[in-house]
C-alpha positions as CSV (number, residue, x, y, z in Angstrom):
1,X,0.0,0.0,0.0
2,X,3.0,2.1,0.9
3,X,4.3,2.1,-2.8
4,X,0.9,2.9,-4.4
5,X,0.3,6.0,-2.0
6,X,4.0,7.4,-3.1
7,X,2.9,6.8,-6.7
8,X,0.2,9.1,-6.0
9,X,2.3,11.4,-5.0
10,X,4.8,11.3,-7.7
11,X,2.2,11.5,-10.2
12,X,0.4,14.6,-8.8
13,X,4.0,16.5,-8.9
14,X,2.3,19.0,-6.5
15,X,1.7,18.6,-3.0
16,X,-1.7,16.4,-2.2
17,X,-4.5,16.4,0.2
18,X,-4.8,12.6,1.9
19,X,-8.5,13.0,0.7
20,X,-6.9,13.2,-3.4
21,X,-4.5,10.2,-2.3
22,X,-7.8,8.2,-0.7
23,X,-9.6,9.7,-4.6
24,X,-6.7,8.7,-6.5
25,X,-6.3,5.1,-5.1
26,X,-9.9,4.8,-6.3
27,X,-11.5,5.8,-3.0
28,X,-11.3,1.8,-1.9
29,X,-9.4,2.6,1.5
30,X,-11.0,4.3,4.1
31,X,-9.8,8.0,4.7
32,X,-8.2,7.0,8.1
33,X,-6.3,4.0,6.6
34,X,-4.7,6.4,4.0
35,X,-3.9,9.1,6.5
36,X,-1.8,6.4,8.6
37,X,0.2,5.1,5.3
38,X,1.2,8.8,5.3
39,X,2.1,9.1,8.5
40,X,4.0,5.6,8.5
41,X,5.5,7.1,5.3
42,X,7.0,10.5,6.8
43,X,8.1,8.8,9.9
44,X,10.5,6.7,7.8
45,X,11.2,10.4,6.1
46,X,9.8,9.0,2.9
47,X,7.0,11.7,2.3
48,X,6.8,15.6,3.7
49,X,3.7,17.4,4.9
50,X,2.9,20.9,5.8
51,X,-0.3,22.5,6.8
52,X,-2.5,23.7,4.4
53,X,-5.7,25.7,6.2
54,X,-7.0,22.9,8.1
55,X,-5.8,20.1,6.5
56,X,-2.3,18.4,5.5
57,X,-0.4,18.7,2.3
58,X,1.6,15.9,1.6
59,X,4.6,15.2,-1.0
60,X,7.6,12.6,-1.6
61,X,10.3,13.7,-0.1
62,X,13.0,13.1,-2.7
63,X,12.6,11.7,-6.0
64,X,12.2,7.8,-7.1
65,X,16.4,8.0,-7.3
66,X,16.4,9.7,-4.2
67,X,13.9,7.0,-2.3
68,X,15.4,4.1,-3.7
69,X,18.8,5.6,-1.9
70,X,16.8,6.4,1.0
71,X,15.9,2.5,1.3
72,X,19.0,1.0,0.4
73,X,20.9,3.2,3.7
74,X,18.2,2.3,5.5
75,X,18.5,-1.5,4.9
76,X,22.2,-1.3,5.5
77,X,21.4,0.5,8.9
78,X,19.7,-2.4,9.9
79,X,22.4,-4.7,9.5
80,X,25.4,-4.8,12.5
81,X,27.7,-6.2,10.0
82,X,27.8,-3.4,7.5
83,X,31.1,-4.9,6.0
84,X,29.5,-7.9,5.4
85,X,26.3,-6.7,3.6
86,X,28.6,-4.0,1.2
87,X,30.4,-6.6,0.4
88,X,27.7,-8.8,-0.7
89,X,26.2,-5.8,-2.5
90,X,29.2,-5.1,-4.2
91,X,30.2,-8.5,-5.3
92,X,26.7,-8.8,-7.2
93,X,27.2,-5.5,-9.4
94,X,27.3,-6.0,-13.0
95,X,30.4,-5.1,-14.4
96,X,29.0,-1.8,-15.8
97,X,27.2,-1.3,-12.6
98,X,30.5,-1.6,-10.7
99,X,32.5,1.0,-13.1
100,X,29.5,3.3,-12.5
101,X,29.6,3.2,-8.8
102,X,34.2,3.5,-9.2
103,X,33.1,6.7,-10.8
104,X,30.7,8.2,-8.6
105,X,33.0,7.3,-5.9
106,X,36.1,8.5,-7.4
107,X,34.0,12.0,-8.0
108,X,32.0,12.1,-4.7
109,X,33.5,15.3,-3.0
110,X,35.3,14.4,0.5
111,X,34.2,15.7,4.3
112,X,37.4,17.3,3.7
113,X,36.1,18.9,0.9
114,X,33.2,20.5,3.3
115,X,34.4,23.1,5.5
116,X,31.3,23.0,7.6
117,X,32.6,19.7,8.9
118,X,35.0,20.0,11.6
119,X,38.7,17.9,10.8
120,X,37.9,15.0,13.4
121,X,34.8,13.7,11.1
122,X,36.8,13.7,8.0
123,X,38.2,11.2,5.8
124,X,36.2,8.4,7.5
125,X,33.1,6.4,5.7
126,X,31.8,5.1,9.1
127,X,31.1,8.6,10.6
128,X,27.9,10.1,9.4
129,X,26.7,13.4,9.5
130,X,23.3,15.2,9.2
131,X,22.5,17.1,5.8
């Protein structure tokens, strides 16, 4: 249900009323039911909302790219054995996957590159820092 109320909201590239989401999913769910697969949604920080008069406006809060990112680190962050699960990743990439991902990395800019980042956070993958 989760994927088909973020559809809505991808397709509507405006931000939505939970009442157009419940309309747009054919009006099958109840209002209520939709209004808590929004709220499950932005409590994993997959969906924004802001108040609109008396009601919530919702919206995705990155693009499909950005989401499927989003899910990936989050999936890793459930792991204790991060090492273990890159690896795995890793070892399945195609080959042109893997040159893609050599690139990205080789032109990612550094923490060292940030100068809002004070020099004890820098230089190591493991440390992570709010956006």
């Amino acid at each position: 249900m989760e994927a088909l109320v973020m559809r809505v909201l991808q397709v509507a590239g405006e931000p939505v009323t939970a009442a157009r989401v419940q309309r747009e999913l054919g009006g099958d769910l109840a209002y209520t039911t939709v209004v808590t697969i929004l709220t499950r949604l932005r409590a994993k920080h997959s969906v924004t909302r802001h108040r609109s008069g008396r009601s919530f406006l919702w919206a995705p809060a990155a693009d499909e790219a950005g989401l499927a990112a989003q899910r990936m680190r989050s999936m890793l962050d459930g792991h204790s054995d991060r090492d273990a699960v890159l690896a795995s990743f890793v070892s399945g990439l195609s080959d042109e996957d893997e040159r893609l991902v050599r690139e990205l990395l080789q032109g990612a800019p550094t923490d060292a590159d940030d100068p809002g980042v004070p020099p004890e956070n820098t230089g190591h993958a493991g440390n992570q820092r709010e956006p």
